[in-house]
N, C-alpha and C positions, 0 to 999 in steps of 0.2 A: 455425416455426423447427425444424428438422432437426437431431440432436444424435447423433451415432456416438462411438465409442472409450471413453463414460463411464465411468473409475475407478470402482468402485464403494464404496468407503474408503479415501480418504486416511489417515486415522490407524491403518487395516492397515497399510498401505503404508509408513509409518512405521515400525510395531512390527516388519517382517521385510526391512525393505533397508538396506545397507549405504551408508555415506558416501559423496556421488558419483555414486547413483544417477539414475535417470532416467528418468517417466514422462507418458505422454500423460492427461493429465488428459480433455479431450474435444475437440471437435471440431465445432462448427458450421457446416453446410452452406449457409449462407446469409447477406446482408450487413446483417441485418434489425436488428442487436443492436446497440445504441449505444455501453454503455461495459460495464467489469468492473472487479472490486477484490478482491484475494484475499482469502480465508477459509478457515478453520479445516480444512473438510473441501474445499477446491478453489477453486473462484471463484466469486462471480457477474456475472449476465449481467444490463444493464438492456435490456431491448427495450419499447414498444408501453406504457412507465408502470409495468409490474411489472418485480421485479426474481427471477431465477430463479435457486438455487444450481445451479453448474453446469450452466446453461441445461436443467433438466428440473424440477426442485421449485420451483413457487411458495413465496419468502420474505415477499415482500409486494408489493399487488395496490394499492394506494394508491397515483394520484399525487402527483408530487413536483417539488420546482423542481431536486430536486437530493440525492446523497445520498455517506455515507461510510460503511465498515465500520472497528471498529479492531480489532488483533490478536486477538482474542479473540472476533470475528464480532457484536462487538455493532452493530447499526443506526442508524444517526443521517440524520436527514431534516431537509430543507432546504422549507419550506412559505412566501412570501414572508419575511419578515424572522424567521421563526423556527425554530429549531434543535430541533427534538425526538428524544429517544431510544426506540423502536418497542421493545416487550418485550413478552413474550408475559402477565405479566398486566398491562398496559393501557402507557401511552404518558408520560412527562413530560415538557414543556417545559424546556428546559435555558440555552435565551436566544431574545433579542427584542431586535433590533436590529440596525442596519446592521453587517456583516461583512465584511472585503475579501474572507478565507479563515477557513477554518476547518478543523480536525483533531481528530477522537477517540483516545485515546492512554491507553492504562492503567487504563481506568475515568474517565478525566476530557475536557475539552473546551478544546483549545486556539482560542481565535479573536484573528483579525489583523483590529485598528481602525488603522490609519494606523500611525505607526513603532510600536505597539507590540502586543508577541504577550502575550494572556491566560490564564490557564488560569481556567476554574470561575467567570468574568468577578469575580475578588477577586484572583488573584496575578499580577504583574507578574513576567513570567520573563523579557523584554527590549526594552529603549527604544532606539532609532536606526535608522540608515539599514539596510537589508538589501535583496538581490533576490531570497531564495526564503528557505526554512524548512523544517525537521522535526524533528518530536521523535523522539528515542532513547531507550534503556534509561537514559542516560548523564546526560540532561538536554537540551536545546532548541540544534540545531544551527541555524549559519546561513550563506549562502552572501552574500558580498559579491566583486561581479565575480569573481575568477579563484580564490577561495580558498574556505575550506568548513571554519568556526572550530565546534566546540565553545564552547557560553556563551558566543560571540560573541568567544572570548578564545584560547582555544587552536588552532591551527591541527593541525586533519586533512590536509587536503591543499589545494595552492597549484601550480594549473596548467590546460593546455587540461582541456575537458569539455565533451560535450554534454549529458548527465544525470546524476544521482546519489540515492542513497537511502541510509538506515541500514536495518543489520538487526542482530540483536544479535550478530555476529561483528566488524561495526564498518561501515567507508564503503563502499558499491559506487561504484565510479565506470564511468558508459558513456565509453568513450574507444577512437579509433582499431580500429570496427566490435566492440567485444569490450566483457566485461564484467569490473572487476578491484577485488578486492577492499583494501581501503586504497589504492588505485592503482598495488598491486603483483603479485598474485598473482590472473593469470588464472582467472575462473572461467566464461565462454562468450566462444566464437568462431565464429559463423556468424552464418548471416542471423535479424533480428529484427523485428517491426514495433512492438513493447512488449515492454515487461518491469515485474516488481515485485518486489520482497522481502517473505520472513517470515518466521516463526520459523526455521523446519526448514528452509526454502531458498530458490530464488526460481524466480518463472515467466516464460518465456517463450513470447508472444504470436507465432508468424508462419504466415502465410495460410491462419484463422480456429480453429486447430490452437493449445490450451494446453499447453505440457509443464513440468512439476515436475520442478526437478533438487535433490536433496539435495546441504545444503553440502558438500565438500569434507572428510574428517577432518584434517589439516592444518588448516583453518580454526575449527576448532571450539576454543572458549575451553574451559580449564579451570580 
């Protein structure tokens, strides 16, 4: 795997750019790499069973059936029916048992058994029907057909969409080739092949080129 453009600190790149900003994270020359999940200092990159920050540092060399980072780059692996947390002094089991999905989120571990979403497999944070899910700052969003409720109760937003995420400025909604923040306030318009949100801003994925764009000061809560 071939890797040009690599940022060499994201959290520099933080401490001296301005709102709005916009950086090539890196650049992989080749279509070897399966998936990515943003983190703290850029991305990473699963290729070949390991998974590489920013396709050049081995993170971890273990496979896996499956894996997630949460805001805070902590590692969560998917080993048959069980869910482990990868830390650098040793590894714990966090569940065991059949999962539709699952999310790391805050230090804790959401998983979806049938209508209902778990955290820490003790709190029941929602019972019924849904087609997708995410946690936020906020508390545990949910997407039912055309809408996109807070605690399954408050409506975010209620309309076309191809994709969506939280970040903690509030909803991204992917709609009509752009990306826009509560479904109002553009924040990318051009070509994509993925995208993701995170603290500080979101990334966009297109052809094999990562770029970090810093949110918007307008967007930024106070």
């Amino acid at each position: 795997m071939q890797v040009v453009n690599q940022l060499e600190s994201l959290k520099a790149y933080l401490d001296n750019h301005l709102p709005g900003s916009h950086v090539v994270l890196c650049e992989i020359k080749d279509d070897g790499w399966a998936s990515w999940c943003p983190h703290p200092d850029g991305i990473v990159v699963g290729i070949d069973g390991k998974l590489y920050l920013n396709g050049v540092d081995v993170i971890h060399a273990d496979r896996c059936d499956d894996w997630r980072l949460d805001e805070q780059g902590r590692l969560i692996t998917r080993v048959r029916d069980e869910l482990w947390s990868i830390g650098v002094n040793g590894n714990e089991l966090l569940f065991k048992g059949s999962a539709d999905s699952w999310m790391p989120y805050g230090g804790n571990l959401i998983v979806e058994i049938g209508d209902d979403l778990i955290m820490n497999s003790t709190e029941l944070l929602y019972h019924g029907d849904f087609d997708d899910w995410c946690m936020s700052y906020e508390g545990i969003v949910i997407q039912i057909a055309d809408q996109i409720l807070l605690k399954g109760t408050e409506v975010l937003y209620d309309g076309d969409f191809d994709a969506w995420d939280m970040c903690p400025k509030g909803l991204v909604i992917e709609t009509n080739g752009g990306l826009w923040l509560d479904g109002e306030q553009l924040l990318y318009d051009g070509a994509f092949d993925n995208w993701a949100c995170t603290e500080h801003g979101f990334i966009i994925e297109v052809h094999n080129q990562f770029h970090f764009y810093l949110y918007p000061e307008n967007a930024i809560n106070s």
